[in-house]
N, C-alpha and C positions, 0 to 999 in steps of 0.2 A: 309198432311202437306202443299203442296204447295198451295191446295185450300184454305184454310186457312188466308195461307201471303197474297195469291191475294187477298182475302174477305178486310184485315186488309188495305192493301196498297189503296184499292179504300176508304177509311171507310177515313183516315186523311192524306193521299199521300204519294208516296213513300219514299219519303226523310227521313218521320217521322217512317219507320219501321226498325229497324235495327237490323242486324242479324247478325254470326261470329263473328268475333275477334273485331265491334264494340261494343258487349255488354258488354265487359267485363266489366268495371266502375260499373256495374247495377244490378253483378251478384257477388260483392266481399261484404260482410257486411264491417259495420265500423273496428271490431275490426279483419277482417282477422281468422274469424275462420275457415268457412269454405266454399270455394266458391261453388255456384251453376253452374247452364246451360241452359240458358235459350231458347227455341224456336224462339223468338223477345223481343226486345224492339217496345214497341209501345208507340210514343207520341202526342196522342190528346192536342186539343188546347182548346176545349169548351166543355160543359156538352154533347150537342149532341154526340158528334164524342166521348167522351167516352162510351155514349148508345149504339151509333152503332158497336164500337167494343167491347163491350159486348154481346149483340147479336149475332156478328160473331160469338166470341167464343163458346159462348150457343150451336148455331146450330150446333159446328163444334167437342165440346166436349171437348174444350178446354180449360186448368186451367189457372187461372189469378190471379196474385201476384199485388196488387196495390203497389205503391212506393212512394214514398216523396224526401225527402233531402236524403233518405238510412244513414241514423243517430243513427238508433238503434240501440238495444244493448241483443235483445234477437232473433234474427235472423228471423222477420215477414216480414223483408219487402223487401229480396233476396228469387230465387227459389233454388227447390231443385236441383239434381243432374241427372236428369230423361232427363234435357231439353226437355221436354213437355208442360212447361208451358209459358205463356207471361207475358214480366213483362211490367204493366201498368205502365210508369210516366208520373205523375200530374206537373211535373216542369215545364211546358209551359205556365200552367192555372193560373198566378199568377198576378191577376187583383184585384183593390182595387175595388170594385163593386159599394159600397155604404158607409156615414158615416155623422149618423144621430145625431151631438150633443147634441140637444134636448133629444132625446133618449138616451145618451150615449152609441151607440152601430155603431159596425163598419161591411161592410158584404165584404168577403174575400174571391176569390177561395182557390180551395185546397193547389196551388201548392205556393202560398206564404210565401217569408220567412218570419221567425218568425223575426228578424230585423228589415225586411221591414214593416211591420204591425206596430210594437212600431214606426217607427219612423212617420210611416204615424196620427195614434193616437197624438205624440208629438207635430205633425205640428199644429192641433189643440187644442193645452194645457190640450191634456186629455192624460191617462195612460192606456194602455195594460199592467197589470199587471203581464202575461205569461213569467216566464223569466228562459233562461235554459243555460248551459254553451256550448250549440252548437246551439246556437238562430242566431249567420251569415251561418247556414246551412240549418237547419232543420224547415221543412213545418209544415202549420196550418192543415192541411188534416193528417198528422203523427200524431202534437200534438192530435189530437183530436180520433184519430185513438187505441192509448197508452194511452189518459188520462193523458199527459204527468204533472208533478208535477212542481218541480223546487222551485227556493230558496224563491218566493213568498205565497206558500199556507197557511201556517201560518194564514194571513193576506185575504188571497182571494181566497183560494182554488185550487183544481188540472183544467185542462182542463173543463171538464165537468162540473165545476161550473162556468165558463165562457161565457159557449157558450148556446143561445136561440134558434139559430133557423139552420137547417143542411138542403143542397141539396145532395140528395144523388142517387144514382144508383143503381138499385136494380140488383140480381144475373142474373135475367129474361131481362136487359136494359131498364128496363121501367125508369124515372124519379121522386123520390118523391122531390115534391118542397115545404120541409117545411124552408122557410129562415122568419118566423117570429122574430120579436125586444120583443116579449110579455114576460113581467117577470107572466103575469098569464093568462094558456091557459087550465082547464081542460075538455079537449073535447076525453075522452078515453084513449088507452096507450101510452105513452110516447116514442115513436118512438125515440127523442134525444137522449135520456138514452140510449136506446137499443144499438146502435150506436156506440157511444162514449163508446173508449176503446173495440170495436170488434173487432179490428187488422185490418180490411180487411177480415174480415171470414162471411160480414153479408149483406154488401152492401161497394158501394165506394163512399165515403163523395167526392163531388165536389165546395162545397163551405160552409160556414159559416156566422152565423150571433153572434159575440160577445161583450159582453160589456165591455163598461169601465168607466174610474171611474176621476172626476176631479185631476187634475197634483197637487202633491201635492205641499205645500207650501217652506216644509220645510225638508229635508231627512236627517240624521244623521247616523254615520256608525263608529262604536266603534269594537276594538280588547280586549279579556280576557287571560287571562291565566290562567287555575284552574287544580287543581291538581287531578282530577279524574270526571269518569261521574257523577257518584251521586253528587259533585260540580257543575259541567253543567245544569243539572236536577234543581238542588236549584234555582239557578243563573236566569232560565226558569221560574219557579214561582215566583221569585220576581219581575222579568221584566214584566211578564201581569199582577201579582197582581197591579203593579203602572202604565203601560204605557196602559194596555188592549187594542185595537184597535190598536193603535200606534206603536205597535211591529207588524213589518212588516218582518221581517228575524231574522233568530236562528237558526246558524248555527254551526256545533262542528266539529273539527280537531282534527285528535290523532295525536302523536308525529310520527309515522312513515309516516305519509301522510306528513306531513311539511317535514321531514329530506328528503324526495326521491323527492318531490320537487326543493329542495332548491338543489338537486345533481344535477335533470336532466334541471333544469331552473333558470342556477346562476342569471340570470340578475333582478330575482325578490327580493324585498325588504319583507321578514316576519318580523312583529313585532316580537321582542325580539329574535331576530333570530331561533324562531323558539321551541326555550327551553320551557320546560314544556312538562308533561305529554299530556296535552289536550288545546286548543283551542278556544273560541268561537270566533264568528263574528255575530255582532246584529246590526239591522238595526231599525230605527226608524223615522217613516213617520205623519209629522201632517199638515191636510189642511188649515192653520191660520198660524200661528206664529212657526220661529226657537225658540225664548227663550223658549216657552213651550215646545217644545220636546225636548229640548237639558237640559232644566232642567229635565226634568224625567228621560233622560236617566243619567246625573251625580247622581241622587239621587240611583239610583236602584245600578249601579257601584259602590258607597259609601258602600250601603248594603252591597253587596257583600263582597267588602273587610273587612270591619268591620267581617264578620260573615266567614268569610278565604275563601269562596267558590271562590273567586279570589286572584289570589298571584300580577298580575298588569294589569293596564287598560290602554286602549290612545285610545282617540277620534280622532277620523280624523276631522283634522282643514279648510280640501277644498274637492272640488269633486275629485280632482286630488289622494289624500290621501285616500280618501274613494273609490276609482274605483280599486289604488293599491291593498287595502284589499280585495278587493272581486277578483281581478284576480288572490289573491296567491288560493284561495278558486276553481275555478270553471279551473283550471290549474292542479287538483290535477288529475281530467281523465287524461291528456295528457301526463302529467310526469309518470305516471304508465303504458303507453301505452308505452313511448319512455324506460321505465326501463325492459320492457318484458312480453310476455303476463302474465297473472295473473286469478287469480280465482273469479269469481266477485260476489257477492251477494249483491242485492235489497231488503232488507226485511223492513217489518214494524212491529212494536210496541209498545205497550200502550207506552207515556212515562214514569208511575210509575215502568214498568215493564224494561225499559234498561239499567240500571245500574247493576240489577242480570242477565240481556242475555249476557252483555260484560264480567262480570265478568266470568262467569258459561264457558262461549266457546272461550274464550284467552287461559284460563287454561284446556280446553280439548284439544284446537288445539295445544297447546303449548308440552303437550302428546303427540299426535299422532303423528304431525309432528314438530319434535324439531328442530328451528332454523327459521321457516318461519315468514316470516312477517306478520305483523297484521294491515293492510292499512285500517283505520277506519276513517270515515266524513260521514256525512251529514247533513238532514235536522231536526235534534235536538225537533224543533217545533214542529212539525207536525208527529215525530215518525219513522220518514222514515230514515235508515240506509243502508249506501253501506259500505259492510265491508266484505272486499277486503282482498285476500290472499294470497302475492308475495311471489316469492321462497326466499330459504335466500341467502343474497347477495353474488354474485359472482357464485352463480349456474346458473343453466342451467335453462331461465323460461320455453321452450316447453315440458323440461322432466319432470319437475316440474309438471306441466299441467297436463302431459298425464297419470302421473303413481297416481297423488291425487285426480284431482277434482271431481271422481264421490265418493269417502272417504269422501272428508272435506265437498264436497255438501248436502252428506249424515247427517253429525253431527252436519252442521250449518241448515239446514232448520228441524231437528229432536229439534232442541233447539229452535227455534224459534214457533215453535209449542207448546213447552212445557211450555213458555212464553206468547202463546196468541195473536201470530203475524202472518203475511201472508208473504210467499218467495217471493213475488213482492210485491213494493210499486210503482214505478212509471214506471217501465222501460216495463210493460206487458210479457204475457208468450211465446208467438210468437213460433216457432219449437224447443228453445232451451228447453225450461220450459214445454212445455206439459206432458212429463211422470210425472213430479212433480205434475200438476195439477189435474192428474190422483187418485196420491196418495193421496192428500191431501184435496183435495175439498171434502165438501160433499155428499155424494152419491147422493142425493134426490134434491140438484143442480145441479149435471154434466147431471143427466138426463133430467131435464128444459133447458140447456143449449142445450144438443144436438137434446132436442125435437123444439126450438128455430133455431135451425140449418136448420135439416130437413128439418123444414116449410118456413124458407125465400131461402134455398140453395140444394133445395133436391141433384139437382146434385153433392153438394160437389167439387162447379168450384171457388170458391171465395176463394183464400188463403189455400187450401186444405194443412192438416198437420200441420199448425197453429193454437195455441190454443187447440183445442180440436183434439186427436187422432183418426184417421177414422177407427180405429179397435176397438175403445174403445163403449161397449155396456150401 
């Protein structure tokens, strides 16, 4: 052990290794489930000095947890409990590298925030369309890490369809420098891919090269009210049938995500305070002209009403308006945080298919466990569902917790199978979700998967326990 720190401390100086009671910060996840122990923090500043304490470790045997902003939400990016392992942070590395207009593409170390990215984009009247409701914390090295999603994919897809070109670190320290700008490069396997959305289990992304997309002209940001998903669902298909490209966000709120909201963060403004079964929030983006998106979006809302899938509408008249509406939205994590831990599920599904999965598993959970809350939102468009399962109010959320969620875990990801969905959409499987992944992946991938592993990580130092289980054959 001590060889080791000594290895690490000459590798990026002593200042930057840190060990005892300063790691705590590095060793708690976001939501406090369950902290880990780490051996070190170790913070490199450049690609090198992440090789070389890569290296060390290699030689010394040592597991390595890479890290970001620590913003996640399925537990990949704190160690385990062993304190054995060192947790890599990338937060030093957070240099604008490169940003090629011409190209619309921008090249970013790992360790930058996602904030700082968009704003640096904006500087230049172009758009990072990456947008997540912990975007003043969370790294382009994570996003990329997760495949992170967010309220944009709709319109431009998750991480991975953002990004061209990755520097990365292989388990061994060597450096792959692919930071190509190429939207067309077929010269073998597609190393990016591989990459993106590995957790950390495959190599350690130290930079990026991402696109973007000119600023648009015109953005519009309207609130619905509709009286049920299959409402929502409609209201989805007449917004692309009319606006197609132009719907850039589609977003759905159930009534108990707004109520615990509006409990645990009076000072926000919901439309219509909140009333109504469900919710939307739609965004509409045109590179030319407000009148033309702003008429699309009034006709499709007209639709709507006419045909009941809306009971009221209001456009946001300023950004000011339209910023409020998306912070009651991306506010709904934090009010469930400060309401008590909770039960969380990331799933996705067809959208023909989410109107019978909500329906199907309110009314089994509502069975099983009488009185719990049913904290439903998300991203509507794109099929991606958090749907969230708080104690019933005034209970106890950790007992809540402790005595259901491997039950309701059980019969919401057994319905969402039955549906045609996968128990992660955006958030990745990280140590919380691997026995899931066990279960439920296909056979004849888990083993490409861990043959995949194998070959770039035989030793099983990269993130070990993430993702895939190391007993699992």
């Amino acid at each position: 052990m001590a060889d080791v720190l000594a290895a690490l401390r000459e590798a990026v100086g002593p200042e930057h290794v840190l060990t005892g009671a300063d790691c705590a910060s590095y060793e708690r996840d976001w939501r406090g489930r369950q902290p880990g122990r780490a051996l070190a923090v170790v913070r490199p500043r450049h690609t090198q000095e992440v090789a070389a304490v890569v290296r060390q470790c290699a030689a010394h045997g040592t597991p390595i947890v890479p890290q970001g902003g620590n913003t996640g939400l399925a537990m990949a990016s704190t160690p385990d409990t062993s304190g054995t392992a060192v947790v890599l942070s990338l937060t030093r590395m957070h240099r604008l590298r490169a940003l090629d207009a011409a190209n619309l593409t921008m090249t970013l170390e790992a360790g930058c925030v996602l904030q700082q990215a968009q704003r640096w984009a904006a500087e230049a009247n172009l758009l990072l369309p990456l947008s997540l409701a912990s975007e003043g914390s969370c790294t382009i090295g994570g996003n990329l890490a997760t495949n992170a999603g967010g309220t944009q994919v709709l319109r431009f897809g998750n991480a991975r369809d953002l990004c061209l070109g990755l520097e990365v670190v292989t388990a061994q320290g060597q450096v792959w420098h692919g930071l190509t700008g190429l939207r067309k490069d077929n010269t073998g396997y597609d190393l990016r891919h591989l990459m993106v959305g590995s957790e950390g289990t495959l190599g350690i992304i130290t930079a990026a090269t991402l696109k973007l997309y000119p600023m648009p002209a015109a953005r519009l940001t309207a609130w619905a009210r509709v009286p049920s998903v299959t409402a929502a669902v409609a209201l989805l298909g007449m917004a692309q049938r009319r606006l197609d490209a132009a719907l850039t966000g589609f977003e759905m709120m159930g009534q108990q995500a707004l109520a615990l909201t509006a409990r645990q963060l009076p000072q926000l403004h919901i439309p219509f305070n909140g009333k109504g079964p469900y919710a939307v929030l739609l965004e509409v983006s045109d590179a030319h002209a407000e009148a033309r998106a702003r008429q699309g979006l009034e006709d499709t809302l007209q639709e709507a009403l006419e045909a009941e899938h809306a009971s009221d509408v209001v456009i946001a008249q300023n950004l000011q308006q339209a910023q409020a509406m998306w912070h009651v939205r991306e506010s709904i994590p934090l009010a469930q945080a400060q309401e008590g831990l909770n039960i969380k599920h990331d799933i996705a599904l067809p959208v023909s298919q989410l109107a019978a999965f909500v329906q199907h598993t309110d009314t089994a959970l509502q069975r099983a466990v009488p009185g719990a809350r049913l904290v439903n939102f998300g991203h509507l468009g794109d099929g991606n569902l958090h749907y969230n399962v708080q104690a019933p109010e005034g209970g106890d959320a950790a007992a809540f917790l402790h005595a259901h969620e491997g039950a309701i875990n059980a019969l919401v990801y057994e319905a969402v199978a039955a549906h045609g969905g996968s128990f992660s959409a955006e958030h990745g499987v990280g140590r919380q979700k691997a026995a899931s992944l066990q279960q439920y992946k296909d056979g004849t991938a888990l083993g490409m998967m861990h043959a995949i592993k194998q070959a770039l990580d035989p030793h099983n130092l990269l993130n070990p326990g993430a993702v895939l289980r190391a007993n699992a054959t």
